[in-house]
ROSE-4610 file (N, C-alpha, C; in Angstrom, 1 decimal, always signed):
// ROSE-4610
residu = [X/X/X/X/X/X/X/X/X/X/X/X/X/X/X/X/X/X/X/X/X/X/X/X/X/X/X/X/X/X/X/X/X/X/X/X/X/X/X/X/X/X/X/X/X/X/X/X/X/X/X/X/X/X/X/X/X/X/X/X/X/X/X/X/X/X/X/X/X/X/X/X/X/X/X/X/X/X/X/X/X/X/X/X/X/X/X/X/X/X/X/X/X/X/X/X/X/X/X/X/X/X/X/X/X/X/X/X/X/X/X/X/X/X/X/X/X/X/X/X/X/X/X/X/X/X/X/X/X/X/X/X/X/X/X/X/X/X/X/X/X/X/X/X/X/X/X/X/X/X/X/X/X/X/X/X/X/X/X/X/X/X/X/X/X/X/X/X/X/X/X/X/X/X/X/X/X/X/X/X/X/X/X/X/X/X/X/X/X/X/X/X/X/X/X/X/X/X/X/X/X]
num = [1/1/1/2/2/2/3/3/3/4/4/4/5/5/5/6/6/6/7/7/7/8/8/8/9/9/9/10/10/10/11/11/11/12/12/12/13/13/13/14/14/14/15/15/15/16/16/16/17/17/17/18/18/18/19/19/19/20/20/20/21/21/21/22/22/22/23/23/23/24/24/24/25/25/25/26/26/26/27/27/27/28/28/28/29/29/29/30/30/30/31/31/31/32/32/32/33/33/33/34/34/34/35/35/35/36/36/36/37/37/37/38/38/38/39/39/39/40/40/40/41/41/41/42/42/42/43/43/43/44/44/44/45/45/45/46/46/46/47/47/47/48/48/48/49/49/49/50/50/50/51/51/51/52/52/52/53/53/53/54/54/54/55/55/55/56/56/56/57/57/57/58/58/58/59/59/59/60/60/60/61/61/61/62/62/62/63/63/63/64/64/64/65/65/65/66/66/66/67/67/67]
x = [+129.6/+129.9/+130.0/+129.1/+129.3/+130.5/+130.7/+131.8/+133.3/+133.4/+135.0/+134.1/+133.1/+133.5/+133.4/+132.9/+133.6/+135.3/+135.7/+137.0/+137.9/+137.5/+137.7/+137.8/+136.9/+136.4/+137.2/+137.5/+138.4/+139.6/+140.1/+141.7/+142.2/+140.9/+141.1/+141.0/+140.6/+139.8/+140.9/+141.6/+143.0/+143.2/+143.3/+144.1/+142.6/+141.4/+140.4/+140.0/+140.3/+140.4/+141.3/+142.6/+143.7/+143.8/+142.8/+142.7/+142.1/+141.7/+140.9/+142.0/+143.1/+144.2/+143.7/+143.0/+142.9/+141.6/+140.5/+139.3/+140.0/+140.6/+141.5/+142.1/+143.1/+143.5/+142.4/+141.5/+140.5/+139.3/+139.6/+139.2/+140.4/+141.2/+142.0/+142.6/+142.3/+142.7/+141.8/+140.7/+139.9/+138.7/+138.4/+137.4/+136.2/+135.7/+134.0/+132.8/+133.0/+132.2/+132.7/+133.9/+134.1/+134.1/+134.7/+134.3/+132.7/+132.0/+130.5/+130.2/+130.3/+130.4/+130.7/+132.0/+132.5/+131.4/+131.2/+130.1/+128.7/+128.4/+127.0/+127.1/+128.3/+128.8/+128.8/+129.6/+129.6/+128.6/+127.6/+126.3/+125.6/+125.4/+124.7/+124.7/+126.7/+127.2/+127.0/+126.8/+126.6/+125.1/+124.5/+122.8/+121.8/+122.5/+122.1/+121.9/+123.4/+123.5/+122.7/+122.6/+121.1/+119.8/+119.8/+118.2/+118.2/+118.8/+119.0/+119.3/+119.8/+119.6/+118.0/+117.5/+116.1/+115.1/+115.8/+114.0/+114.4/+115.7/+116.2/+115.0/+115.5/+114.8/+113.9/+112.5/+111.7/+111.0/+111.3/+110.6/+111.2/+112.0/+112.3/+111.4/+111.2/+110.2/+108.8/+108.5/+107.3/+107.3/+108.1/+108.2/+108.3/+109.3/+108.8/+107.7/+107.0/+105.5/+105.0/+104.5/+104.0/+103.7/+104.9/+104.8/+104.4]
y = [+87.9/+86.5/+85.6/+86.2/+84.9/+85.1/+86.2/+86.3/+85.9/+86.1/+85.4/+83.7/+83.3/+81.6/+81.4/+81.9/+82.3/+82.1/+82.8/+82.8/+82.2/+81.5/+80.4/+79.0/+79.2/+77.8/+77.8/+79.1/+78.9/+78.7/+79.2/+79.2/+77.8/+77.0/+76.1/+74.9/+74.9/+73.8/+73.0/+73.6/+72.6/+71.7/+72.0/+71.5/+70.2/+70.5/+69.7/+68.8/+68.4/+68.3/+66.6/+67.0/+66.5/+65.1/+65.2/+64.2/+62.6/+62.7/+61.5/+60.8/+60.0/+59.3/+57.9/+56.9/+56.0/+55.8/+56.7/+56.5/+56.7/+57.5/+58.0/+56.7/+56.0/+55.0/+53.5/+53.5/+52.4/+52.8/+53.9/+54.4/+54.2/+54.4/+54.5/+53.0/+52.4/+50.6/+50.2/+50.9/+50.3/+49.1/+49.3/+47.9/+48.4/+48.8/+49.4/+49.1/+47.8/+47.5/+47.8/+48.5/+49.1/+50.2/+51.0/+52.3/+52.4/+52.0/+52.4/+52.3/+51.2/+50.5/+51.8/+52.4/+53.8/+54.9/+55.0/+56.1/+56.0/+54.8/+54.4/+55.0/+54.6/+54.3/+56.1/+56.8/+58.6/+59.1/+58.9/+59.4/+58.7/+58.0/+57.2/+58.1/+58.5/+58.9/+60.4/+60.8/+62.4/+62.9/+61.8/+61.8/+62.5/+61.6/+61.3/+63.3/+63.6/+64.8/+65.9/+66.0/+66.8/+66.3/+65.5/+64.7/+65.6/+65.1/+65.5/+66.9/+68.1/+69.4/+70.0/+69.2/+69.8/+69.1/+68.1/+67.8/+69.1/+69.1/+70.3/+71.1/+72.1/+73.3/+73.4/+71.7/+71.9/+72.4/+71.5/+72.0/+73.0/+73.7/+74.9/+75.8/+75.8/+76.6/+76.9/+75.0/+74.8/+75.8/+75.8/+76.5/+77.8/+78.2/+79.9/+80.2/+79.5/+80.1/+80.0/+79.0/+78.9/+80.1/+80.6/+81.9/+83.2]
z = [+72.4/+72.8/+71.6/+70.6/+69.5/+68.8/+69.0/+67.8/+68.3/+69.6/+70.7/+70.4/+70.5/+69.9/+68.5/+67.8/+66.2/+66.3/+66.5/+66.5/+67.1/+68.6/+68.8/+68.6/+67.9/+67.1/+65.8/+64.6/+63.6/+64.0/+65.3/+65.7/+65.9/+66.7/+67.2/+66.3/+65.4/+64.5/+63.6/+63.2/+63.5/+64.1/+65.3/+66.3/+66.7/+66.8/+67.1/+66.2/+64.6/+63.6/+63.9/+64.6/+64.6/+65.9/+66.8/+68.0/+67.8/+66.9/+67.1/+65.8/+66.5/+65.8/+65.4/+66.2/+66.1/+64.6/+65.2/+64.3/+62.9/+62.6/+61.5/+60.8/+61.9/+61.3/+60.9/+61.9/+61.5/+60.1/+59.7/+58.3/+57.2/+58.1/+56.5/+56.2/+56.9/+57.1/+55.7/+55.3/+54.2/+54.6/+55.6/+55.9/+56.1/+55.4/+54.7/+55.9/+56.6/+57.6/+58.6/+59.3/+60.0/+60.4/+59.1/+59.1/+59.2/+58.7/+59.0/+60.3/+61.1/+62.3/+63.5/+62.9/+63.8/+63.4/+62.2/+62.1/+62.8/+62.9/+63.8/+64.6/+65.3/+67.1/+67.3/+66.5/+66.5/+66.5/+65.3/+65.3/+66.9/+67.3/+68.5/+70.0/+69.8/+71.0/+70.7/+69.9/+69.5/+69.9/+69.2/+69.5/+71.1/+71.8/+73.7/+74.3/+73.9/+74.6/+73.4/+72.9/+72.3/+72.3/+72.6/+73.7/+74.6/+75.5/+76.8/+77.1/+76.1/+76.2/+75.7/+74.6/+74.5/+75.6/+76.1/+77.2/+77.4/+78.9/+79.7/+79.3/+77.9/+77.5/+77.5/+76.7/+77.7/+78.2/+79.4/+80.9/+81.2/+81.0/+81.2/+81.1/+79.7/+78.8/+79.2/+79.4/+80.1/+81.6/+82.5/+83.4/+83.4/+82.6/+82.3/+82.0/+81.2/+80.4/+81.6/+82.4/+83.3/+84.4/+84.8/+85.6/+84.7]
């Protein structure tokens, strides 16, 4: 399994590389306080969902051990 998303992920990483048009342009505009401004806002929105996968795991954990 790891190795079909290995390969999926090199095939694809081009193409995933390539989506985010606008951020691209509000970087390459040169405005130093913007561009950081988008990086906060990435790191911020990036952050939440790996919270929210280790509580999950967690109480998972906690719950396996448990039995």
């Amino acid at each position: 399994m790891k190795k079909v998303i290995f390969v999926l992920f090199v095939f694809f990483s081009e193409l995933i590389s390539a989506q985010c048009a606008m951020c691209k342009a509000v970087v390459e505009s040169g405005d130093a306080e913007i561009a950081e401004g988008l990086n906060s806002g990435i790191i911020y929105l990036m952050a939440f969902p790996y919270i929210l996968v280790g509580i999950a795991a967690y109480f998972l954990f906690r719950k396996w051990k448990k039995k």
